[in-house]
C-alpha beads as a LAMMPS data file, in Angstrom:
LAMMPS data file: protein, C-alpha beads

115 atoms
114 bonds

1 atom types
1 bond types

-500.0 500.0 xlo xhi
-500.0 500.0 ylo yhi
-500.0 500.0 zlo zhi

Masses

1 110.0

Atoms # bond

1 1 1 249.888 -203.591 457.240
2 1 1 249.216 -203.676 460.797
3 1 1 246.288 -205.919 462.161
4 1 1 243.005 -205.301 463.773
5 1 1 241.471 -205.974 466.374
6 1 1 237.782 -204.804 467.238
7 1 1 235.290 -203.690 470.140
8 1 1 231.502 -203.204 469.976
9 1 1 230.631 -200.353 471.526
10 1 1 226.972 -198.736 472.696
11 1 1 227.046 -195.326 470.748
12 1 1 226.123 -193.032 473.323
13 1 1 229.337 -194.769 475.216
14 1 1 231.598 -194.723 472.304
15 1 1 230.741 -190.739 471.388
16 1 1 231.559 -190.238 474.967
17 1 1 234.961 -191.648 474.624
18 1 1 235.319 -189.289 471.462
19 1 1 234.904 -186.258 473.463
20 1 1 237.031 -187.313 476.269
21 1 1 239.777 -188.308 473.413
22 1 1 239.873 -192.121 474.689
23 1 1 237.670 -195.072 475.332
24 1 1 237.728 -196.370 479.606
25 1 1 235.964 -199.266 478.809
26 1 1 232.339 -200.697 478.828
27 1 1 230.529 -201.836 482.473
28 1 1 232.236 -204.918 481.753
29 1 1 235.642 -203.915 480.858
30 1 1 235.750 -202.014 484.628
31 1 1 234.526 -205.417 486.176
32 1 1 237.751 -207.233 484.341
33 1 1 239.981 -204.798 485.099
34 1 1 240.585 -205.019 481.002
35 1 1 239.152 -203.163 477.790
36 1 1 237.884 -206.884 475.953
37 1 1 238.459 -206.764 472.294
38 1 1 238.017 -209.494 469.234
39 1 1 239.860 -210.521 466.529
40 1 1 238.112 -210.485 462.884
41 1 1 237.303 -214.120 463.751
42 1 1 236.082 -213.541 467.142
43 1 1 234.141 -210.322 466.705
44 1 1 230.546 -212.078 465.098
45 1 1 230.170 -214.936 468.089
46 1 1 231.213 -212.196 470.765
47 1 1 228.402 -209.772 469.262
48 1 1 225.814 -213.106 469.597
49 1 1 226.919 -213.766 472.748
50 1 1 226.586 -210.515 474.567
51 1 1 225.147 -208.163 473.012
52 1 1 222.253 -210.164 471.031
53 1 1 219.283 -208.091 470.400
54 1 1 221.070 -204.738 470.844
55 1 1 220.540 -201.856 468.761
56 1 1 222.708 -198.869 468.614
57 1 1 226.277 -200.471 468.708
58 1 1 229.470 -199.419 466.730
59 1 1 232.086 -201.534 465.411
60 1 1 235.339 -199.895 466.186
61 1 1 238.230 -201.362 464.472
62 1 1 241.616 -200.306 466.533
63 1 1 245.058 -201.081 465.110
64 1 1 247.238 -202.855 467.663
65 1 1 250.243 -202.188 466.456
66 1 1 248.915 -198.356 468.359
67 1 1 248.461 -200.233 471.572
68 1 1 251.973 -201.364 472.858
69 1 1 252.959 -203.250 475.576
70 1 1 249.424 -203.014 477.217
71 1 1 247.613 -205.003 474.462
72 1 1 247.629 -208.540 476.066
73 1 1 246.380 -211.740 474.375
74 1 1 244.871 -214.106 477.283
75 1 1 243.253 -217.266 476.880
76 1 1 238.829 -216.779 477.291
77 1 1 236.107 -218.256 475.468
78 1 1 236.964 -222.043 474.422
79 1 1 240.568 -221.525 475.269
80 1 1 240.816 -219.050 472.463
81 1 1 243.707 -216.222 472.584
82 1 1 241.561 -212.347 472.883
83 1 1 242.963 -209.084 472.702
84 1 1 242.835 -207.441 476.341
85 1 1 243.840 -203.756 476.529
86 1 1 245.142 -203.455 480.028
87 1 1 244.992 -199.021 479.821
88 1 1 242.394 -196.878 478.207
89 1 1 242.190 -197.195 474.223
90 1 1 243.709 -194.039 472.471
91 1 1 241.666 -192.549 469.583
92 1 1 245.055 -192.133 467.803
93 1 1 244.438 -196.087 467.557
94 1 1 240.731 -195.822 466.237
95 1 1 240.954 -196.802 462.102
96 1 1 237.405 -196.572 461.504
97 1 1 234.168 -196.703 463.255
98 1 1 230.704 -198.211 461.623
99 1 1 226.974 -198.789 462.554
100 1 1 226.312 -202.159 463.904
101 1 1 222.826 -202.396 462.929
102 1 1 220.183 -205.486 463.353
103 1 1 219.009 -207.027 460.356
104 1 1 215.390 -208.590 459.683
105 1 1 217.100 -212.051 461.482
106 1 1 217.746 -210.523 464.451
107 1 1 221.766 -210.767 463.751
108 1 1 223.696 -208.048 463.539
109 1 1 225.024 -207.021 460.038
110 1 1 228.864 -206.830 459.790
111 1 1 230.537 -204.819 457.592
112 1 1 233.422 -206.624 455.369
113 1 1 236.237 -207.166 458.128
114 1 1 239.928 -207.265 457.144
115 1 1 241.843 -209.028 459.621

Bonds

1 1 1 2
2 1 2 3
3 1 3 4
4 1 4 5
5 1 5 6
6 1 6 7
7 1 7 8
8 1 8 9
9 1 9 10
10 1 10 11
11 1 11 12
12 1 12 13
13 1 13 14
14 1 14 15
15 1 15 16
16 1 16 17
17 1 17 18
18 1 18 19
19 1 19 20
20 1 20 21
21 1 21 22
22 1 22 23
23 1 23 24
24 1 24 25
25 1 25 26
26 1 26 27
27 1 27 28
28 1 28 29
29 1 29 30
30 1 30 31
31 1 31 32
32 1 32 33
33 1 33 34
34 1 34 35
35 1 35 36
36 1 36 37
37 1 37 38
38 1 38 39
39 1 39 40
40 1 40 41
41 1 41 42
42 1 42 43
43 1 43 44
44 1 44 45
45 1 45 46
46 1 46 47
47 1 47 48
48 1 48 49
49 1 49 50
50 1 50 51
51 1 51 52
52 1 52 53
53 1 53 54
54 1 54 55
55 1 55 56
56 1 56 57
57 1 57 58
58 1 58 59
59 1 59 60
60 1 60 61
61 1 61 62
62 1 62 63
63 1 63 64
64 1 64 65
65 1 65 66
66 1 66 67
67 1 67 68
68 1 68 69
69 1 69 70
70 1 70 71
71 1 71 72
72 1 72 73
73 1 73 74
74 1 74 75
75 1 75 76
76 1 76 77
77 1 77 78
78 1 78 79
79 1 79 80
80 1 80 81
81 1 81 82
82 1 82 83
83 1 83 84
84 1 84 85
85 1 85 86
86 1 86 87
87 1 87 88
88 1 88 89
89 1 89 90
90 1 90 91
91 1 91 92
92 1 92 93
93 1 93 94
94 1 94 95
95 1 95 96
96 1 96 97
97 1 97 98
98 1 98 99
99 1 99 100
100 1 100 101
101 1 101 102
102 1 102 103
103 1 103 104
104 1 104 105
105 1 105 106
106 1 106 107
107 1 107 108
108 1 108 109
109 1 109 110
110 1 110 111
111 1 111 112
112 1 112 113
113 1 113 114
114 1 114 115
């Protein structure tokens, strides 16, 4: 079983990317020159972090194993190891897509996340 990795998206962004038949990357991906993605561990203090408050996201969950030689882990946050996609993320690589919703607390609501 190949591991996951995941990116929250805006959904006007990510349906975008659909059409097109690959993600580019966020504002902020363009600014790092990188796609930034999460592991399973990762993905609930990245959504708190920078994107806190925002409605209409997507989790994406992307298999690496799809990714090659242009998946990079670098050190970031802490010193922790994150998956950087250093070319534009294939839909071929897309395993499934949910709603990111906000719940009553303000925090988004994650659906069960195999690593």
């Amino acid at each position: 079983m190949s591991k996951l990795i995941y990116k929250i998206s805006p959904a006007e962004l990510w349906r975008e990317a659909e059409q097109k038949g690959e993600f580019g990357g966020a504002p902020v991906d363009h600014a790092s020159g990188f796609i930034h993605f999460s592991t399973a561990s990762q993905v609930k203090e990245t959504a708190e972090k920078h994107f806190a408050g925002q409605d209409d996201l997507l989790l994406v969950a992307v298999d690496e194993d799809k990714l090659g030689s242009s998946l990079k882990y670098e050190p970031s946050r802490g010193g922790d190891l994150f998956p950087h996609l250093y070319a534009p993320l294939p839909m071929r690589a897309v395993r499934w897509v949910s709603p990111l919703p906000l719940g009553p607390d303000g925090h988004h609501q994650f659906p069960p996340l195999p690593s």
